[in-house]
N, C-alpha and C positions, 0 to 999 in steps of 0.2 A: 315497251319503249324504255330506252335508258335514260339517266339522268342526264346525261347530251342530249338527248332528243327535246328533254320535256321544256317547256316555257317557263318562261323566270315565273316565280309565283302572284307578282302582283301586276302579270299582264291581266286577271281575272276582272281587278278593276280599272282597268282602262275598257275591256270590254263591257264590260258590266255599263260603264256611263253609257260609252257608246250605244250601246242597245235603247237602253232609258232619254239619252237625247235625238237620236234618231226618230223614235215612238212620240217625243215632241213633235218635232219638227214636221215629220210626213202624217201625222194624224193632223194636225194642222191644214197641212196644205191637201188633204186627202176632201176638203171641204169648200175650200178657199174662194176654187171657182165656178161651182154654181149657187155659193153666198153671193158672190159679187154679178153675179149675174141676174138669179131672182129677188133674192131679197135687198140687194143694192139699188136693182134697177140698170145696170151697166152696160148690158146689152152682150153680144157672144163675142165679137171683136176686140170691144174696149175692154171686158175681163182677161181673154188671152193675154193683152197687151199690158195688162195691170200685173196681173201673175208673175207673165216670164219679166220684167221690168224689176220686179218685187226679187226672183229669183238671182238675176243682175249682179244685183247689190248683194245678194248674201255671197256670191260666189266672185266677188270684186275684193269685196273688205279680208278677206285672207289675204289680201297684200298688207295690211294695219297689222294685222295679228304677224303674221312673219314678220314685219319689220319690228313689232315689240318684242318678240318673242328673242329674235336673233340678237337686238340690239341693246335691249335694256333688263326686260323682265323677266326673259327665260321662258321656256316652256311651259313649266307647270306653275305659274304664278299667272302667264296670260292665257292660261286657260281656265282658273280657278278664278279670279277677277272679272273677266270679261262674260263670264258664265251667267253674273248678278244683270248684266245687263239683256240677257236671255230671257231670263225667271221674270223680267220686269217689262217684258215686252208682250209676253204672253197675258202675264195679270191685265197689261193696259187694253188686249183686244178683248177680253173675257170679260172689262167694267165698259170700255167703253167703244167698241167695236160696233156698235150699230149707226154712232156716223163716220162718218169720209174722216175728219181728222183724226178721230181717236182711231178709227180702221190704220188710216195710215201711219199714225206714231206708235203704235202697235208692233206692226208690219216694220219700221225700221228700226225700232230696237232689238226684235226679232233677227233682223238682219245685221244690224252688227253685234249682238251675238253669236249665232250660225257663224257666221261671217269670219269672225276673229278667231276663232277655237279652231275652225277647221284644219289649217296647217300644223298646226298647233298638234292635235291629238295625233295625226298620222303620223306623223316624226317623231311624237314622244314615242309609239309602239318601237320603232326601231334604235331609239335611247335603251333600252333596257336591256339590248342584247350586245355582249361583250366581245371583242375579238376572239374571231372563229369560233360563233353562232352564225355567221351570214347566212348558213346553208339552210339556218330557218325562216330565213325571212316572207318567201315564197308559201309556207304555209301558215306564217303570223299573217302575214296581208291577206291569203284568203281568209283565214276565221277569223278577222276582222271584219272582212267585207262582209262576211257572212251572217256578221251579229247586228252590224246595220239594218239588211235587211229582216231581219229577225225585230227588230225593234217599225221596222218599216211596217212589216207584215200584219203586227197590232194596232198598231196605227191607221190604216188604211182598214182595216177590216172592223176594228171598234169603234173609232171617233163617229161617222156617219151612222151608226148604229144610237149612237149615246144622244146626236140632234134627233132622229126623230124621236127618243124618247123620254127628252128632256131639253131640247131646246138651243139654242147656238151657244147661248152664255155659257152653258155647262160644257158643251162640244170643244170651245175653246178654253176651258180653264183648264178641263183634264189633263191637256200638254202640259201646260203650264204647272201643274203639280207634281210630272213623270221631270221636267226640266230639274227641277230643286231636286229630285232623288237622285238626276246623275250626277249633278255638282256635290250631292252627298256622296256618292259612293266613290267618287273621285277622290273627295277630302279625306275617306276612310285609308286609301293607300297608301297616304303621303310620306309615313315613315318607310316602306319598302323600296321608294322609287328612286331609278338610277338621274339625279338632274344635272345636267350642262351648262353651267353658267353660261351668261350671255356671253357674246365675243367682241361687245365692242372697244375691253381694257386691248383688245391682239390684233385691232385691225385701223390699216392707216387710211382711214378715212371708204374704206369697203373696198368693192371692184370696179364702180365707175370711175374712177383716176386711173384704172389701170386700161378701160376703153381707151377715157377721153385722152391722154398719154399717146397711143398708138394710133389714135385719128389724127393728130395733131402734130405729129413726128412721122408722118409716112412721110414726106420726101426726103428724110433721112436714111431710110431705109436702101440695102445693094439689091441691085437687079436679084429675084429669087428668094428674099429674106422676108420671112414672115411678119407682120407691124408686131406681132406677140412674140416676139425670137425675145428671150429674156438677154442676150447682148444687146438687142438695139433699149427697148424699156428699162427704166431705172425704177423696176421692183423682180419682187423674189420671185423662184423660178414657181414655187406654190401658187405665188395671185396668179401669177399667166396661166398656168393649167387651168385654174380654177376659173378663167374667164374662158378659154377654150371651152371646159365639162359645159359650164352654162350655155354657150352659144350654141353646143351641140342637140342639147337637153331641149333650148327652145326652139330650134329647129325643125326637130319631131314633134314639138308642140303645138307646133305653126295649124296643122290641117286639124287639131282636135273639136274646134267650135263647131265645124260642121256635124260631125259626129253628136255632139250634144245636143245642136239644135231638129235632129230626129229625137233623139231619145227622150229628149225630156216634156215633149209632144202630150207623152205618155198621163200627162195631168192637166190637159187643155185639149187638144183636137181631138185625143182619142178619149176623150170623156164625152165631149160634144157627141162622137160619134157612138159611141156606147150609151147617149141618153135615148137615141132615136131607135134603139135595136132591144127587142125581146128581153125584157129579165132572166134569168134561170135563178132554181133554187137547187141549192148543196144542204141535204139534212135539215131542212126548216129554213136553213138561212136565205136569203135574198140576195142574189147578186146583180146589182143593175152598174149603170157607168161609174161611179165613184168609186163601188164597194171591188170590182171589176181591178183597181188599183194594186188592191191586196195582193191579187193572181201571180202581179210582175216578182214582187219581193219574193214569194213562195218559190217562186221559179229559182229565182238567185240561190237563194237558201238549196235547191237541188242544185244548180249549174255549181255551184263553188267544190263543192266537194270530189263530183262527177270529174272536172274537170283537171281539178290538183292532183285528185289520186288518183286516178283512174286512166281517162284520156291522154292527159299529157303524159305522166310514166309509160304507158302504152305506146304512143309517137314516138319517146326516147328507146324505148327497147327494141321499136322497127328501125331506128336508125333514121329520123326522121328531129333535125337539130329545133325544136319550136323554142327559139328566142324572146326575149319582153314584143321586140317588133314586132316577130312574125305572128307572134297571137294576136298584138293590137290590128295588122292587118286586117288579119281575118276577121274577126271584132267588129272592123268598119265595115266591111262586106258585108255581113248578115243583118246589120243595121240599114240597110240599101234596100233587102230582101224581102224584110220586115213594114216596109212601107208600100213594097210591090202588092204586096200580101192585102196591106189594110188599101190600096187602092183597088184591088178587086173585088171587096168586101164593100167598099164604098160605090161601086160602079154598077153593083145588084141593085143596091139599095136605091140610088139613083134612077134604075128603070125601075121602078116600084115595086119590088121584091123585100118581101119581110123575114128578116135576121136575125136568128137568137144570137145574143151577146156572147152566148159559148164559141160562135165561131172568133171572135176577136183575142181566143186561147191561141190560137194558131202564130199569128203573129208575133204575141207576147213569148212563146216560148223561142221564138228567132231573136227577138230584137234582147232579151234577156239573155241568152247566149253571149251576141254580141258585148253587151254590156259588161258581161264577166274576164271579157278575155281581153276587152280594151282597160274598164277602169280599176280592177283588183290589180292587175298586171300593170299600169301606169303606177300604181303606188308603190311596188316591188322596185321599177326604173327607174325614176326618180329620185327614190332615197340612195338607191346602191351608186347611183352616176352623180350625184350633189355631190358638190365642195361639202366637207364637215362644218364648215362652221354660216352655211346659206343653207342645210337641210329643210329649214321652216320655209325658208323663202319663196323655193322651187318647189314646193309643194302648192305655196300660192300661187305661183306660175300655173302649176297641175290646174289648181281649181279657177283659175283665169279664165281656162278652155271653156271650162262648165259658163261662167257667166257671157263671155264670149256668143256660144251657144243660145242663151237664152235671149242675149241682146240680139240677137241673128234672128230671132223668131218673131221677137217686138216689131223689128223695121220691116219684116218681110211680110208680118200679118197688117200694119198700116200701110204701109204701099197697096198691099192687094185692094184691103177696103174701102181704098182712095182712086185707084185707078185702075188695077186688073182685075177685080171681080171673081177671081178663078175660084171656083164650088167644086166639093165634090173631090171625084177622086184625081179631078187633074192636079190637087195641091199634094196629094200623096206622092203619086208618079212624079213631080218636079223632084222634091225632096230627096224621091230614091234616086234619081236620075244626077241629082245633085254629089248624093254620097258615095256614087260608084265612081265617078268624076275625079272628086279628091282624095278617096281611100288608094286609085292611081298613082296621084301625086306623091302621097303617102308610100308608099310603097317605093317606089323607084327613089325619094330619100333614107329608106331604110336601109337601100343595099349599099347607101354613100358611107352609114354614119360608123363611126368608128367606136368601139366599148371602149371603157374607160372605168379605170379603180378609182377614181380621184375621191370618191364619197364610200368607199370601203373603210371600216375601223380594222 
């Protein structure tokens, strides 16, 4: 590799946190909900609805973190800052997580933590790389994605390990003491790192004036003239593209919640369903429904690389053009498949047929496919199509989908419990049946949307 090829030197600790706050966060939640289930008392419904609700908010509050980030604090101040409120979110569920309030103020410090960093750290990776580096970004955003779940994978595989052999209070402190190593190893980079002042001394008041402007002035507009034609608007030809990149950006953004609200299943239905189905053991170890969680990250940790180097170079050199879209297409398909899967698994089960949990490998290795080729590749999209100085932003946007998602799963699992009752594998087959639907929809906006340099350095 030449010294063009190689990564700036202090991407090592942005991955580094990354891994160590990931191993927070999913060894956390690697537990979460069958605490709230048995040792809560909550029952299987009302922990679903607690979880993805919990999930919500950590994947909402990245709109707080981009808008500090962009406007005031910069990147790496509101990641370094907002990180104490992480570290102290942990600590409150590890003293006082055995009631309902201290669970909950726990849980939302937790969440705007998560929450705020999130746009935050994915935009800083692509701060470091200088004009004409683009052409790394595609494997900075994998072996990014790839150290998450690398931090996921310990998480999910150790934290349940460490309650049964010591206890919840322990289970959840250990995040809580991986969280303060990533904010340390962050704070170790600081003199390396490339940072972006905020942009609010350069911007007249951001891009909503330049909407409200062109809603408000359309019947000024000539038959044919765009509301955004920078003649008819009285700003720069910059803010109008920049409201075009975004509208385009959210566009494609529009169908992503569906897409989440299968995948992130992954730590609620398909735990429920992996508690009902056969253990297996790998080398001594125990695998039952929680520990089962590990399997997905593992998988990523193979799809990322599989895919970057391999697969897609391969598609390029058949002559076969695989764009950010056409992978996220694809991405949401297998997410469809992946439900099909676990509703045939659940449909055995259902006629009274007994199932080792090795078969719920099957689906995992679909739905983690999908996974890789929708959300490693949205964060490539995103940064290269943002305005430069909304980077942070539209990343929140990105992680909108995610909460979006989980909200979709909250109101979808209370309706059921309240008036559809649907068991079993008929909630599987909706879902798939749900995501071949809009991965449709999806699609047929792909072949509209137009690229765009406008977030190019």
């Amino acid at each position: 590799m030449t010294s063009a090829d190689r990564f700036p030197p202090q991407m090592k600790f942005i991955i580094g946190n990354e891994a160590c706050e990931r191993f927070s966060y999913y060894g956390m939640l690697s537990i979460l909900t069958l605490y709230l289930k048995n040792s809560m008392s909550l029952g299987e419904a009302h922990s679903k609805e607690v979880v993805h609700l919990f999930a919500t908010a950590v994947y909402f509050l990245p709109l707080l973190g981009g808008w500090l980030a962009d406007r005031w604090l910069g990147r790496y101040w509101t990641i370094l800052s907002i990180s104490l409120f992480y570290c102290l979110g942990h600590g409150t569920l590890a003293m006082f997580g055995e009631t309902l309030p201290g669970l909950y103020a726990g849980l939302g410090l937790i969440a705007i933590g998560a929450g705020g960093i999130k746009p935050c750290v994915s935009a800083f990776v692509g701060d470091q790389f200088r004009s004409g580096e683009e052409s790394m970004l595609t494997r900075v955003y994998g072996l990014f994605y790839w150290s998450i779940n690398l931090g996921a994978f310990f998480g999910f595989a150790l934290i349940p390990w460490m309650r049964d052999e010591a206890g919840y209070r322990w289970a959840f402190g250990v995040p809580g003491i991986f969280m303060g190593l990533a904010t340390l190893v962050f704070w170790l980079g600081t003199k390396h790192y490339i940072r972006h002042p905020p942009a609010r001394e350069a911007q007249r008041g951001g891009l909503l004036p330049v909407v409200w402007f062109a809603f408000t002035h359309r019947r000024e507009r000539q038959p044919g003239q765009s509301f955004l034609d920078p003649a008819l608007a009285r700003f720069t030809e910059e803010e109008v593209e920049s409201v075009r990149a975004v509208g385009g950006i959210v566009m494609m953004f529009a169908t992503m919640p569906v897409f989440w609200a299968l995948f992130n299943q992954v730590h609620t239905t398909w735990v429920f369903q992996g508690e009902k189905m056969t253990p297996f053991h790998v080398l001594g170890y125990k695998v039952d429904g929680e520990r089962m969680q590990s399997f997905g990250a593992l998988l990523v940790m193979i799809w990322v690389p599989v895919l970057t180097f391999w697969l897609y170079p391969l598609a390029q050199r058949l002559g076969l053009r695989l764009t950010a879209l056409r992978r996220m297409g694809a991405g949401m398909v297998l997410g469809a498949v992946s439900f099909f899967i676990c509703g045939w698994i659940q449909a055995r089960m259902d006629a009274g047929q007994t199932m080792s949990l090795a078969w719920q490998a099957v689906p995992y290795v679909v739905l983690e496919a999908g996974e890789v080729m929708v959300s490693a590749t949205a964060l490539e999209f995103a940064f290269s199509q943002a305005p430069e100085r909304m980077k942070s932003m539209i990343m929140s946007f990105w992680l909108l989908t995610i909460a979006g998602g989980h909200f979709l799963v909250a109101v979808l699992t209370n309706l059921n419990s309240r008036f559809v009752h649907a068991r079993g594998a008929t909630e599987f087959i909706f879902y798939a049946v749900l995501m071949l639907a809009v991965a449709g929809i999806f699609i047929w906006c792909a072949t509209r949307y137009r690229e765009r340099r406008v977030g190019a350095k």
